[in-house]
C-alpha positions in Angstrom: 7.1 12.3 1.3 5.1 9.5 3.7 4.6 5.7 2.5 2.6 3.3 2.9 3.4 -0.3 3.8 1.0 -2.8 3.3 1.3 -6.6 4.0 -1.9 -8.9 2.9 -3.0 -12.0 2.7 -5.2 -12.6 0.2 -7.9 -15.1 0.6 -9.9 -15.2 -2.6 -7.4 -14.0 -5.7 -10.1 -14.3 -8.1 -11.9 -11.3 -6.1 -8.6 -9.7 -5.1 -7.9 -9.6 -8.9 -10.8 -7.0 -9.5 -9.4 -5.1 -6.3 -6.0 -4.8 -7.8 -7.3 -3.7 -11.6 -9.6 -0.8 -9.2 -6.6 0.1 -6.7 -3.8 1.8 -8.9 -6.5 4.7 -10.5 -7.0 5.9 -7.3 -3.4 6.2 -6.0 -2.6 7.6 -9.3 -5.5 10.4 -8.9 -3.6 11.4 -5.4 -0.2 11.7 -6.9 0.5 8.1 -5.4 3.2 5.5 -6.9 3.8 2.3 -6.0 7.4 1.6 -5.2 6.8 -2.4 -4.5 3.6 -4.2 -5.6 4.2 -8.0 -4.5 7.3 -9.6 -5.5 9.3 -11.8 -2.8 10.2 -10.8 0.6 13.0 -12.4 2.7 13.1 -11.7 6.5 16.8 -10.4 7.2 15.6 -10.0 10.6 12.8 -11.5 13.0 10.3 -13.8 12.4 8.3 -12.2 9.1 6.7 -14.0 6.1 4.2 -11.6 4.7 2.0 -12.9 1.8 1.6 -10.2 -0.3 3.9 -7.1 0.5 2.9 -3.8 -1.0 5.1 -0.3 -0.8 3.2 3.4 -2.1 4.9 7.0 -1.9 2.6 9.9 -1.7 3.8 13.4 -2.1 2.4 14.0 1.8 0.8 12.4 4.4 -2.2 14.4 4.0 -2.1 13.2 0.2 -2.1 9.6 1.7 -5.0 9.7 3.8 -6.9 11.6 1.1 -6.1 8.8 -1.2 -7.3 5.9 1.5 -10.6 8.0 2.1 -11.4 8.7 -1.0 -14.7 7.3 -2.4 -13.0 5.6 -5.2 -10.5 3.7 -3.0 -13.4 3.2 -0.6 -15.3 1.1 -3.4 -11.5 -0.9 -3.6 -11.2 -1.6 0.0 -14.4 -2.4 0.2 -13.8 -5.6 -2.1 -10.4 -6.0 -0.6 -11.9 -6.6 2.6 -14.2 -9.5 1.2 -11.3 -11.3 -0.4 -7.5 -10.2 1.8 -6.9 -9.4 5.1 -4.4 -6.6 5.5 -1.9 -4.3 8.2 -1.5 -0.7 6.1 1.2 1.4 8.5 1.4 5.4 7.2 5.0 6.3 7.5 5.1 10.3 7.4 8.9 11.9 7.8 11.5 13.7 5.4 13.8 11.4 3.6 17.2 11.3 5.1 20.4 11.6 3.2 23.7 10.6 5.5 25.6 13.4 3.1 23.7 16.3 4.0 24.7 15.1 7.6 
């Protein structure tokens, strides 16, 4: 399994609108959910107000960075980077379950 954590900050939500009806096809087409898609955030921790915070799960890592070169989510970004600003972080590793310790 690998994520991918996403904060934004959209700067234009009439463009990001068309970004976010284009996005979800193409992580659906590389096996790609999305665990979070906006919602609030509260820092517990730190300093750390993001905008817009998104969470995706991917079957692999390599099934992430298919996704995120793909030319259909290149056509997305593309518009996403005329409208948001945004830190994506690939988290690759196995889950971990304490009772299998």
């Amino acid at each position: 399994m690998a994520l991918v954590v996403v904060e934004i900050t959209v700067t234009n939500p009439e463009m990001y609108k068309e970004y976010m009806l284009l996005a979800p096809p193409t992580i659906a087409k590389h096996k790609g959910r999305y665990l979070v898609r906006g919602g609030t955030t509260e820092a517990l921790e730190g300093v750390w107000k993001p905008q817009r915070f998104v969470v995706l799960e991917f079957p692999s890592a390599e099934a992430a960075k298919a996704w995120w070169s793909s030319p259909e989510y290149t056509r997305a970004r593309k518009i996403r980077e005329q409208c948001a600003t945004a830190r994506m972080l690939l988290v690759d590793g196995p889950s971990f379950d304490p009772s299998k310790e």
